[in-house]
C-alpha positions in Angstrom: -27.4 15.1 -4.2 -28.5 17.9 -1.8 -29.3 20.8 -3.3 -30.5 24.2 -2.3 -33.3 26.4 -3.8 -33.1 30.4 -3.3 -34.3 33.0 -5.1 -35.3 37.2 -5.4 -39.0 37.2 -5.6 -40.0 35.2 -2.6 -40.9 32.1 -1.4 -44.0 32.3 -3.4 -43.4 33.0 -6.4 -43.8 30.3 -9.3 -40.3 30.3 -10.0 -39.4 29.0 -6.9 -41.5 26.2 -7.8 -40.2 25.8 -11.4 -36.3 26.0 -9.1 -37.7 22.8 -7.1 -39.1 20.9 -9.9 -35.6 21.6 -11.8 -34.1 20.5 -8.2 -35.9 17.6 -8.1 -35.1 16.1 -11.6 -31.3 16.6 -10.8 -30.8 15.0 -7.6 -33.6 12.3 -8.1 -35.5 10.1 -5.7 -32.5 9.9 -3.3 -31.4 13.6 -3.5 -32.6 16.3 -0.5 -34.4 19.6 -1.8 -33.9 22.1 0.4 -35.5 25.5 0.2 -34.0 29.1 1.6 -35.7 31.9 0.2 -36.7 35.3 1.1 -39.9 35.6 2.8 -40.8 38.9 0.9 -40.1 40.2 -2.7 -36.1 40.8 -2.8 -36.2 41.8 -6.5 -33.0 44.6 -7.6 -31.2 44.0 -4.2 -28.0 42.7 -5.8 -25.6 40.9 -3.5 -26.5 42.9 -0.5 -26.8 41.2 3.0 -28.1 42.5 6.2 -24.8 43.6 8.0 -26.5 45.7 10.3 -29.7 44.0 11.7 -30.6 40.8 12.3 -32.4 38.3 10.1 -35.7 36.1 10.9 -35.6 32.4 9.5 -39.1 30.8 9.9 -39.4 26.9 9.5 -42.4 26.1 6.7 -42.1 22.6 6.7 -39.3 20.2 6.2 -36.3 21.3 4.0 -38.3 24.9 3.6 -37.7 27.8 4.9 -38.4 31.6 5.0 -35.7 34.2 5.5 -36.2 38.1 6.6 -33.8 39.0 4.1 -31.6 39.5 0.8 -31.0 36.3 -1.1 -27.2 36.0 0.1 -28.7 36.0 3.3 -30.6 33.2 2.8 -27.8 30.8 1.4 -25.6 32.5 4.4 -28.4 30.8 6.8 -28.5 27.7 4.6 -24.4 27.4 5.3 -24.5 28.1 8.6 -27.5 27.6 10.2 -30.3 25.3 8.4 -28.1 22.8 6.7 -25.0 23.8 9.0 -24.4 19.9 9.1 -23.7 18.9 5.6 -23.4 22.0 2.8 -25.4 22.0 -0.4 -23.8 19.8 -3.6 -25.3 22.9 -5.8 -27.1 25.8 -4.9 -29.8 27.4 -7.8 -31.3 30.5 -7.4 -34.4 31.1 -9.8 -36.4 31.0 -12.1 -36.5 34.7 -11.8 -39.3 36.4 -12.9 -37.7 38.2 -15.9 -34.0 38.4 -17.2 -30.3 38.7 -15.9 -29.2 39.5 -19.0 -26.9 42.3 -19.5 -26.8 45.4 -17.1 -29.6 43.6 -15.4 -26.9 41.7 -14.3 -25.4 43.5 -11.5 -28.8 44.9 -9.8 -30.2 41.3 -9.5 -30.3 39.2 -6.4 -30.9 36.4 -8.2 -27.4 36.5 -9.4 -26.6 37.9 -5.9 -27.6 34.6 -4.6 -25.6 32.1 -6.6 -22.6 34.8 -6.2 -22.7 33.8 -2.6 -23.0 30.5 -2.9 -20.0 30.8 -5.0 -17.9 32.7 -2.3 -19.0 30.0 -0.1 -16.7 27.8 -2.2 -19.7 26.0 -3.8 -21.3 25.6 -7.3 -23.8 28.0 -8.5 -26.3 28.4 -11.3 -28.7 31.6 -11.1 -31.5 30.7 -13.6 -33.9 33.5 -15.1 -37.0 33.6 -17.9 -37.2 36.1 -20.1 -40.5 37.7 -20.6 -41.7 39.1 -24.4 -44.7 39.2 -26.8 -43.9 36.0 -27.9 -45.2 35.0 -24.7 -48.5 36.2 -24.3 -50.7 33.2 -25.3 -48.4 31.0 -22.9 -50.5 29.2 -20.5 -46.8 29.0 -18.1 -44.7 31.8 -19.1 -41.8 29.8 -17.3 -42.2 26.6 -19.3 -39.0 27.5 -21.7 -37.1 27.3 -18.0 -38.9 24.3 -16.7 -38.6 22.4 -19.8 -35.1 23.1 -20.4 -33.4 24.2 -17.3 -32.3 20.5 -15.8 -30.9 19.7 -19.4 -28.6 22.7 -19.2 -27.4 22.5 -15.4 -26.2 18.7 -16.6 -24.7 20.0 -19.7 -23.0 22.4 -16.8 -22.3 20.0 -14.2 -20.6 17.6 -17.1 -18.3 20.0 -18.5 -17.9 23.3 -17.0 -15.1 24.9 -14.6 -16.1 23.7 -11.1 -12.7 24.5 -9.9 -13.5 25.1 -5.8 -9.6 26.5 -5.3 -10.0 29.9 -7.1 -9.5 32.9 -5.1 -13.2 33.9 -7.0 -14.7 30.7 -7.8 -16.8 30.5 -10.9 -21.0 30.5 -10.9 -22.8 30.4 -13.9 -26.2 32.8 -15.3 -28.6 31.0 -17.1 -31.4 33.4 -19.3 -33.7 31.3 -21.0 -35.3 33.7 -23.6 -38.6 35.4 -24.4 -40.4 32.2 -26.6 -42.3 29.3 -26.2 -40.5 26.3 -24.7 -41.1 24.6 -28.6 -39.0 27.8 -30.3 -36.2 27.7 -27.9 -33.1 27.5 -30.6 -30.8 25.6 -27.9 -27.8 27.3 -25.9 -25.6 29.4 -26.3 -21.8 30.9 -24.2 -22.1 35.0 -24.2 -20.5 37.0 -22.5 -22.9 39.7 -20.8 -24.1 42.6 -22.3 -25.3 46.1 -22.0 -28.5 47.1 -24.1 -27.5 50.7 -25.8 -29.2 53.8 -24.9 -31.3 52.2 -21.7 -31.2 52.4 -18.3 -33.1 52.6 -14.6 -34.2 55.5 -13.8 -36.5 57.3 -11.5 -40.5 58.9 -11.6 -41.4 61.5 -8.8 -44.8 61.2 -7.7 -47.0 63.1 -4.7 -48.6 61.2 -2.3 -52.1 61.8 -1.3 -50.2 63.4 2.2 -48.9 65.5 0.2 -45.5 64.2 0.4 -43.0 63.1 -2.3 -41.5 60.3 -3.4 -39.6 58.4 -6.4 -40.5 55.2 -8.0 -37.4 53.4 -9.7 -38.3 53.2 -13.1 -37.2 50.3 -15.0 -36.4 49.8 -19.3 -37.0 48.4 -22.4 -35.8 44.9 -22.7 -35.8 44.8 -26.3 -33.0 47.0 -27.4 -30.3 46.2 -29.1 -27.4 45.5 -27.2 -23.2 44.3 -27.7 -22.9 41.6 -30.7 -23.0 38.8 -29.6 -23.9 39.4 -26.0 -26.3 37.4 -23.5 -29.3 40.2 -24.6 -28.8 39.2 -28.1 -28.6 35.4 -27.8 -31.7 35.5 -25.3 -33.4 38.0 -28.3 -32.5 35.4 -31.0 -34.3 32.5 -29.3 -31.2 30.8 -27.3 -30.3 30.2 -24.0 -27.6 31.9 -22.7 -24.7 30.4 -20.2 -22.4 33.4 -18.8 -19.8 32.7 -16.6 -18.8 34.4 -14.3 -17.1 35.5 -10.7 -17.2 37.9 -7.8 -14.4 39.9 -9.1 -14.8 42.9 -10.8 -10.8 44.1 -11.5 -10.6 44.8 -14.8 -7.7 42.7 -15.0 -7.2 44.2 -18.9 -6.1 47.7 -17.4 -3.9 46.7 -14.8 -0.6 46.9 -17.0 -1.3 50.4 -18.6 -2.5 51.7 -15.1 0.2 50.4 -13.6 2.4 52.0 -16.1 1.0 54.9 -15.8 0.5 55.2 -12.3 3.7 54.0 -11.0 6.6 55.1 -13.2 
């Protein structure tokens, strides 16, 4: 199995790592890891690529490689450029450094980069820890993902939808939640959430120029969101599995709006 490691905070961080180790388990001693990621922090760029300029791809050693952009633009240069001769068999972009869970969701380019993959016609996982309280004595605060994560892509790759002729093909977000690897509950299907009352937000601030600018201000993770939801599953103790695809129609309103639209 060939698979391909991305992620949002840089080839770095110690997710990335916690990606290849998760990598390596799954395609075993005659499987290729291959690593794309961004060669700076890409953290809140959703699924943005760089349209309008160019993008650098620096060689680090074999099967690694550092790209001057977005995460979609490093599985793009994965497709097309550094394994151009034989695609991926998965792609997994993670461990992010904090969750995807509910409204996260769609500012993430950790989920950016296994929707790409997806639109590339092939399979996806976006992996992401948690962080909370619970936490704090933890030598690894990623060792819920490391410890669980190549369990749950099996459990994935055994019975989920894989089905490569959608228009939108199917990826899948993986949150492993806020406790030790010990007090993970097991898994759970939710759909995504939104946590009530919370938001991003801005914070003005002068510069010692004299100048002014604004800081995106982030939220508290802890709030209650929908029943049932991603948030709450993670919040309980589970791992969350949320499906999902690039398109946003909300295919629930198209009969009344065309009702109402077209009569």
């Amino acid at each position: 199995m060939r698979i391909l490691i991305t992620n949002d905070d840089g080839i770095n961080a110690p997710g990335l790592a916690v990606a290849e180790a998760i990598g390596a388990e799954l395609a075993g001693p005659d499987g290729e890891i291959w690593v794309v990621a961004p060669a700076f922090e890409q953290s809140g760029v959703a699924h943005c690529i760089s349209y309008a300029h160019p993008t650098m791809v620096a060689k680090l050693a074999e099967r690694r490689y550092a790209a001057e952009g977005s995460p979609a633009d490093c599985v793009l240069a994965a497709v097309y450029d550094v394994m151009a001769d034989a695609p991926p068999d998965l792609v997994i972009s993670g461990v992010n450094r904090g969750n995807n869970s509910g409204e996260n969701v769609v500012y993430s380019g950790t989920v950016g980069g296994a929707m790409e993959a997806a639109l590339q016609g092939l399979p996806a996982v976006a992996l992401s820890q948690y962080f909370g309280p619970q936490m704090a004595d933890l030598a690894d605060p990623f060792e819920g993902a490391a410890q669980h994560g190549a369990a749950v892509i099996r459990r994935l790759l055994d019975h989920a939808d894989w089905t490569s002729d959608a228009d939108f093909r199917l990826f899948y977000n993986v949150n492993f939640p806020p406790v030790a690897a010990a007090d993970v509950k097991g898994l759970r299907v939710a759909p995504q959430g939104r946590r009530r009352g919370v938001g991003f937000g801005v914070e003005p601030f002068v510069a010692p120029n004299g100048r002014r600018f604004l800081w995106v201000r982030g939220a508290p993770q802890d709030r209650e969101a929908t029943p049932g939801s991603d948030v709450m599953v993670n919040l309980d103790g589970h791992i969350s599995v949320t499906p999902m695809r690039a398109d946003l129609t909300c295919h629930a309103s198209l009969a009344s709006l065309t009702e109402a639209l077209e009569a």
